[in-house]
C-alpha positions in Angstrom: 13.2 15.5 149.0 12.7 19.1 148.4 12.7 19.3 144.8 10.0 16.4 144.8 7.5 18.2 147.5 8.1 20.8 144.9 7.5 18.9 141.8 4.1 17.4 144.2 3.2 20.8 144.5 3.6 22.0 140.6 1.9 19.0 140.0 -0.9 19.2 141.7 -1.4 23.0 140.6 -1.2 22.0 137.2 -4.2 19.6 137.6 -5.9 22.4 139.3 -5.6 24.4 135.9 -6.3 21.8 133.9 -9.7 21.1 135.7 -10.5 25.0 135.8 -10.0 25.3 131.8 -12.0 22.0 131.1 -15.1 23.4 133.0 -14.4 26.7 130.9 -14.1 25.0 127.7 -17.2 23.0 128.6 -19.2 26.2 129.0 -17.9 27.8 125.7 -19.9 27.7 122.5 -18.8 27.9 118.7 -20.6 28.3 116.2 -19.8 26.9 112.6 -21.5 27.8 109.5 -21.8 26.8 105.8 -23.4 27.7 102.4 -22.8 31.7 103.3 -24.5 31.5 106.7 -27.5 29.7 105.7 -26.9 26.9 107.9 -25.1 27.1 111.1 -24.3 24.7 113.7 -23.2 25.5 117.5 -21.5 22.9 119.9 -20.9 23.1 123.0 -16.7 22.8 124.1 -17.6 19.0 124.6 -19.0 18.6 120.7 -22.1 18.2 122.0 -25.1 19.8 119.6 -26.2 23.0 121.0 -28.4 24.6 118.2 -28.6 24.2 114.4 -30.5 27.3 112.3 -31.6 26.7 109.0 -32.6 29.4 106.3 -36.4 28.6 105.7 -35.2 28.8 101.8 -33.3 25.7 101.9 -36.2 23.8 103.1 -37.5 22.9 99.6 -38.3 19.7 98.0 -35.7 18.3 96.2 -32.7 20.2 97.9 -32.7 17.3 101.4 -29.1 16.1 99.8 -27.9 19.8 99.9 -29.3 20.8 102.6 -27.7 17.5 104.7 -24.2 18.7 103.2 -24.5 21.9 104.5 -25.4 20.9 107.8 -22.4 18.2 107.9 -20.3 20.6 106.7 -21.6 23.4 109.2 -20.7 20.6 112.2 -17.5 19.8 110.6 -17.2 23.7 110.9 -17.4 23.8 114.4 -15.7 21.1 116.2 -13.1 22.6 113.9 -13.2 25.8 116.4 -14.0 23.8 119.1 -10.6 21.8 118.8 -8.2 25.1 117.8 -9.7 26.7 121.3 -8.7 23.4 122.8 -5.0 23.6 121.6 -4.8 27.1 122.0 -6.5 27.0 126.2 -3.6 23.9 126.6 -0.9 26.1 124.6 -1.7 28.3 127.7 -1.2 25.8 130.1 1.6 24.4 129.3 3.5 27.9 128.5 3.6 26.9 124.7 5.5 23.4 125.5 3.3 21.1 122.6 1.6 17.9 123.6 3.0 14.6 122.7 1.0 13.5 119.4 -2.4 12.2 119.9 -2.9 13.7 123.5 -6.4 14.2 123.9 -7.9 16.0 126.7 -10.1 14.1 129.0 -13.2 14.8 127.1 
């Protein structure tokens, strides 16, 4: 019965963690960027749209298609950084031990 209150108690500190690096990851912001910096896109640690900056010279008839792609690409940019701090803040959690394939955290 020891070894299980003290599996309980590893457990339950572990959540603990995990709750206190999901509210940090939340409040993190990364910034992606494409075409040189003249688009860039921020996202919150959720994905969720933060700010997007546009150079004034891509807003020109005629260039909506490239201007689209560089925004897609400046999004694709930064959930890119948004999932490598993921893996890196659970990396810390779990001292390095990797997560079973397709573990997602709860957000």
């Amino acid at each position: 019965m020891k070894n299980f209150g003290n599996m309980l108690k590893q457990a339950q500190q572990m959540q603990s963690k995990m709750e206190e690096m999901q509210a940090k990851l939340a409040e993190a912001e990364h910034t992606g960027e494409a075409g040189g910096g003249m688009v860039s896109v921020t996202l919150s640690g959720k994905s969720e749209v933060r700010a997007v900056k546009i150079d004034p010279s891509l807003m020109t008839p005629g260039e909506q298609e490239v201007l689209e792609d560089l925004i897609v690409a400046a999004f694709n940019d930064a959930r890119a950084k948004v999932e490598q701090s993921m893996q890196e803040q659970m990396s810390d959690l779990t001292g390095g031990l990797p997560l079973p394939p397709g573990f997602k955290l709860p957000f």
